[in-house]
C-alpha positions as a Markdown table, in Angstrom:
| # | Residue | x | y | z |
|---|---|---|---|---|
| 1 | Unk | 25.1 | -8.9 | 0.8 |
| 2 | Unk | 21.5 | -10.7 | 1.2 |
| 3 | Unk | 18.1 | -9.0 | 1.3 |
| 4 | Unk | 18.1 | -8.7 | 5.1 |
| 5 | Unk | 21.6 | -7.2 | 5.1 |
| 6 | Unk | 20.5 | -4.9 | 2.3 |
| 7 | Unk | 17.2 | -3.4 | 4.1 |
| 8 | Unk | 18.9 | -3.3 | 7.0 |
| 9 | Unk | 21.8 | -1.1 | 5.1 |
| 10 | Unk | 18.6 | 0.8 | 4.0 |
| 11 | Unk | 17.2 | 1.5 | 7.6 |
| 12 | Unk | 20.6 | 2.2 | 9.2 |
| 13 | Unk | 21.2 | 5.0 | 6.7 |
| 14 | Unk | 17.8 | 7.0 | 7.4 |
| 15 | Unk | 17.3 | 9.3 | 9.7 |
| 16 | Unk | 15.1 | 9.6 | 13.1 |
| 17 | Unk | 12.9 | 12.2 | 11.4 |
| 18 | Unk | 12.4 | 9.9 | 8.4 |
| 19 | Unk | 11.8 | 6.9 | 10.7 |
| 20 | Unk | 9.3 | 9.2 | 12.6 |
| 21 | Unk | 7.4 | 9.9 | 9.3 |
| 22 | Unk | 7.3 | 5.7 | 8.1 |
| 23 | Unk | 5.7 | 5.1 | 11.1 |
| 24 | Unk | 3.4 | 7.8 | 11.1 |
| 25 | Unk | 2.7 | 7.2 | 7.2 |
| 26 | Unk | 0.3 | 4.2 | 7.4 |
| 27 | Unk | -2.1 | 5.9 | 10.0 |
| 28 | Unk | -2.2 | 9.6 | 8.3 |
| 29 | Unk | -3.6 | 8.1 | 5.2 |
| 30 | Unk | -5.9 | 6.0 | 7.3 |
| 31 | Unk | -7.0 | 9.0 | 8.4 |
| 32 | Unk | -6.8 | 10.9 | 5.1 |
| 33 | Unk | -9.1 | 8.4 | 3.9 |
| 34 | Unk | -11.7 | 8.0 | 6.4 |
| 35 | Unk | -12.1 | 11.5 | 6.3 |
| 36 | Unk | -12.9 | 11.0 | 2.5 |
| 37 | Unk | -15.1 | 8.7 | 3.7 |
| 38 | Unk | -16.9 | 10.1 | 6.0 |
| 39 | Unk | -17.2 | 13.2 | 3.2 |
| 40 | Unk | -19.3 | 11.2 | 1.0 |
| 41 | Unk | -21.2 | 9.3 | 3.6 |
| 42 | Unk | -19.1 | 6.0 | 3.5 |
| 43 | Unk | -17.7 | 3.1 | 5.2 |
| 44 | Unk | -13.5 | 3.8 | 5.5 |
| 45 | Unk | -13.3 | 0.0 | 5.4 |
| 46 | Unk | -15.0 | 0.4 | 2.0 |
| 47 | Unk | -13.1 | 3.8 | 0.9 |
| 48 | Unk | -9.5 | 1.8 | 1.9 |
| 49 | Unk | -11.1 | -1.1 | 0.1 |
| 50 | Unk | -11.3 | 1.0 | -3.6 |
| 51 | Unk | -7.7 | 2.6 | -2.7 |
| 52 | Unk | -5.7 | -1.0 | -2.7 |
| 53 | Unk | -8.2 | -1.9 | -6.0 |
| 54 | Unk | -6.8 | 1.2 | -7.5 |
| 55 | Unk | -3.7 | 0.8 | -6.2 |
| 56 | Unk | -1.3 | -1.1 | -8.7 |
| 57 | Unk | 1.2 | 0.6 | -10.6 |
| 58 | Unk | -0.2 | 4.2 | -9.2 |
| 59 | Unk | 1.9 | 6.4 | -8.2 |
| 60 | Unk | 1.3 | 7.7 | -4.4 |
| 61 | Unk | 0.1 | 11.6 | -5.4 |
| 62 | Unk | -2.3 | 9.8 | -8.3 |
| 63 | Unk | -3.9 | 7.7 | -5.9 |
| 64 | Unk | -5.1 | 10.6 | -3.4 |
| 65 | Unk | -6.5 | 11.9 | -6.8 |
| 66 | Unk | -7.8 | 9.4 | -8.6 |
| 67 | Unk | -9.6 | 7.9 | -5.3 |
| 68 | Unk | -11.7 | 10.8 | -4.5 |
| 69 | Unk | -12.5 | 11.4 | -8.5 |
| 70 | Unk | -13.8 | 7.3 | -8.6 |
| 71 | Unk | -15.3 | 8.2 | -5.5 |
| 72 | Unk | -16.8 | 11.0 | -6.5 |
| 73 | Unk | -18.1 | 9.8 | -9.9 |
| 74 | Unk | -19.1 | 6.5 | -8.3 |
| 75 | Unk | -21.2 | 7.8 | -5.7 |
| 76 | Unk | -23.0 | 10.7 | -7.7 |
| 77 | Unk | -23.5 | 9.2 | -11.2 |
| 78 | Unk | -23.4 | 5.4 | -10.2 |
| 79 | Unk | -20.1 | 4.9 | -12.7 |
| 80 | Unk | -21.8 | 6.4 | -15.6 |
| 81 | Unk | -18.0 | 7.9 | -16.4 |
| 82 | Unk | -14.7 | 6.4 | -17.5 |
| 83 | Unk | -11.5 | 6.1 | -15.4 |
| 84 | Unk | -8.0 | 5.7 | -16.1 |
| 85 | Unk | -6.9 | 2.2 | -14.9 |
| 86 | Unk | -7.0 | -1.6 | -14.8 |
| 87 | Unk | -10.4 | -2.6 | -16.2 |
| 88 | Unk | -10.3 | -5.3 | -13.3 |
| 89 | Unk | -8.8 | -3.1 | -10.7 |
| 90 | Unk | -11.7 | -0.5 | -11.8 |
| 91 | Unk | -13.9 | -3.7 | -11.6 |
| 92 | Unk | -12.8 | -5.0 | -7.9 |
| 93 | Unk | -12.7 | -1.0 | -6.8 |
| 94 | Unk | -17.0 | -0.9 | -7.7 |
| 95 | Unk | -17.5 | -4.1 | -6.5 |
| 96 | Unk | -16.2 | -2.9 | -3.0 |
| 97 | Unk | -18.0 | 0.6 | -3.4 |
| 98 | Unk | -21.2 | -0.9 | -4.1 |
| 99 | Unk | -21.7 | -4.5 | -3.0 |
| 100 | Unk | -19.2 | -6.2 | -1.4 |
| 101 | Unk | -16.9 | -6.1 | 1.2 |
| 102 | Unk | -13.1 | -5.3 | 0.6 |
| 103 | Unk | -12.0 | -8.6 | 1.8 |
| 104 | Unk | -14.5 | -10.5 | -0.8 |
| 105 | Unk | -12.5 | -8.6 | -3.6 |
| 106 | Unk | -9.5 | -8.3 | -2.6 |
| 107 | Unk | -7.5 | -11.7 | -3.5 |
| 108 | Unk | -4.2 | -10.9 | -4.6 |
| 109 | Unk | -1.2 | -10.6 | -2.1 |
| 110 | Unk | -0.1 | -7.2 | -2.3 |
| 111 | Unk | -3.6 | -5.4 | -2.7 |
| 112 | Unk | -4.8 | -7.3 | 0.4 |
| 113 | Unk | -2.1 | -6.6 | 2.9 |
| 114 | Unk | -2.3 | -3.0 | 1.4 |
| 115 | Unk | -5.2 | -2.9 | 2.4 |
| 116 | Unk | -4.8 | -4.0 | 6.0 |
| 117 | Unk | -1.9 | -2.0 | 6.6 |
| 118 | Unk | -4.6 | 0.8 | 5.6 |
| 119 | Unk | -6.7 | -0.6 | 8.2 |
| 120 | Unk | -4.2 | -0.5 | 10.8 |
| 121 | Unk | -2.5 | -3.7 | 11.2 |
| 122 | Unk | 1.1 | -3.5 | 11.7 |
| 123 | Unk | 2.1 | -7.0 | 11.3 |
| 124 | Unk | 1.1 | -7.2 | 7.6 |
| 125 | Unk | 3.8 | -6.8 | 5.0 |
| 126 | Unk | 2.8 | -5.1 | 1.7 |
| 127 | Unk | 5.1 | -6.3 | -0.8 |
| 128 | Unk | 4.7 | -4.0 | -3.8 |
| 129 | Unk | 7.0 | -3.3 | -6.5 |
| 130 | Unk | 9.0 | -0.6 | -4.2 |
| 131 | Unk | 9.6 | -2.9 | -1.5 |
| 132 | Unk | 11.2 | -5.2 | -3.7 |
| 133 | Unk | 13.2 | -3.2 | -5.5 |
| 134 | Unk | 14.7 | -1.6 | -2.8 |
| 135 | Unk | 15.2 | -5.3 | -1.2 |
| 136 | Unk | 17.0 | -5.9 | -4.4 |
| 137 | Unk | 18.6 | -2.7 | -4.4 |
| 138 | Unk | 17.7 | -2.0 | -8.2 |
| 139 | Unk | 14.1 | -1.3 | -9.9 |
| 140 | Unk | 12.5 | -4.1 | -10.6 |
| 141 | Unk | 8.6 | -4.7 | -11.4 |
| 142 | Unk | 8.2 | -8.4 | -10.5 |
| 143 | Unk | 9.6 | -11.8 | -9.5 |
| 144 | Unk | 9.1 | -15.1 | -8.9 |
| 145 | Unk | 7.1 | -16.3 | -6.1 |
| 146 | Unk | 10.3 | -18.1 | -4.4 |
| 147 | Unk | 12.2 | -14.6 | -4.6 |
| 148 | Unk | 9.0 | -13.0 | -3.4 |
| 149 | Unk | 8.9 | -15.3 | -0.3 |
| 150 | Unk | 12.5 | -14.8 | 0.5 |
| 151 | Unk | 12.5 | -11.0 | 0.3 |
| 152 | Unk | 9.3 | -10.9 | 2.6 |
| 153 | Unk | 11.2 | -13.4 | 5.2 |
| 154 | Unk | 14.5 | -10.4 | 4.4 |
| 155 | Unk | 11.3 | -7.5 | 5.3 |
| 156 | Unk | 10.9 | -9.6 | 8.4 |
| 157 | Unk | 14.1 | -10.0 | 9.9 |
| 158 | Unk | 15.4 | -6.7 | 9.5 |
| 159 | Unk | 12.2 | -5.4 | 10.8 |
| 160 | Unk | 12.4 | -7.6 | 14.0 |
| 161 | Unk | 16.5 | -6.8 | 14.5 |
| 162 | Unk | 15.6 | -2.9 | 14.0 |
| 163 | Unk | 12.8 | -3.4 | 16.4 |
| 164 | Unk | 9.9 | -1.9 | 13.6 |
| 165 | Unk | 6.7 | -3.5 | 12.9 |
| 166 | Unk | 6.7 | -4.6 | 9.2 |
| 167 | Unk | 4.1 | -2.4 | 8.6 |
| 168 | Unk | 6.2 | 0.4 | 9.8 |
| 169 | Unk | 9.3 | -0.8 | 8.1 |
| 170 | Unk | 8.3 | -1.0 | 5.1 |
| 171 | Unk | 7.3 | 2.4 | 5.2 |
| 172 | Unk | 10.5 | 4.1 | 5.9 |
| 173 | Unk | 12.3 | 1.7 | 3.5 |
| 174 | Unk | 9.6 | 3.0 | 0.7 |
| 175 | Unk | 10.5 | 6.6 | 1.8 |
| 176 | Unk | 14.6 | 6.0 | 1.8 |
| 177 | Unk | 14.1 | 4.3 | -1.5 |
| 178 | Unk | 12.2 | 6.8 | -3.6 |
| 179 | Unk | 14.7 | 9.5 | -2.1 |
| 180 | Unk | 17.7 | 7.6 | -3.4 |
């Protein structure tokens, strides 16, 4: 079975309700974070930003934490404290936060379409370590950029023939995987 007949096994074995929730997931933590945002008197282009910096290898729950606590400690004692992480991630995240804009930082492929799937754009595929694993159908933390290319061309025809934006797709293949 190929990657396209293997995400489309994935989507065909989910539910409506679970379909409901991928495609609601990307715009309720848009929202989730522009409230944070608007909390501490901040862009949400430049709150999103810090979330794809923080982003890699971070579990879903952590991040919601970990955001607001950089935020928090960022904004209030100018980075004065220590944070668990990437020192570049860290790096790129007050880069954002204090000087530049997310799209100045943000260079590598899957923190930069995270980021614009954050930002609302549904025709950006963020291929993360979940997305490829469930392509592959087996955990797995990295390949090579030819793999890579052909599991985001698999991501984008079995998003087109089940009538998803990536975005969305993605999404509910993320929430079927982590439930299997």
């Amino acid at each position: 079975m190929g990657l396209t007949d293997n995400l489309k096994f994935l989507y065909d074995s989910t539910n409506e309700s679970l379909r409901r929730e991928g495609r609601l997931w990307y715009p309720a933590a848009n929202e989730y974070f522009s409230q944070l945002a608007n909390k501490y008197g901040l862009q949400p282009s430049k709150v999103m930003g810090v979330v794809a910096a923080l982003s890699p290898f971070v579990g879903w729950k952590t991040q919601l934490d970990r955001t607001e606590a950089f935020i928090r400690d960022e904004t209030q004692q100018r980075g004065t404290g220590r944070f668990p992480g990437f020192s570049r991630n860290i790096l790129n995240a007050r880069l954002i936060l204090h000087d530049l804009q997310p799209e100045q930082v943000l260079v590598g492929p899957k923190v930069r379409a995270f980021y614009q799937n954050l930002m609302g754009d549904t025709q950006i595929l963020t291929l993360d370590r979940h997305a490829i694993s469930a392509a592959l159908g087996k955990k797995t933390l990295r390949v090579p950029l030819k793999l890579s290319q052909e599991i985001t061309e698999g991501y984008w025809n079995a998003a087109n023939t089940a009538r998803e934006y990536p975005r969305d797709f993605q999404a509910i293949i993320w929430l079927q995987w982590r439930q299997q």
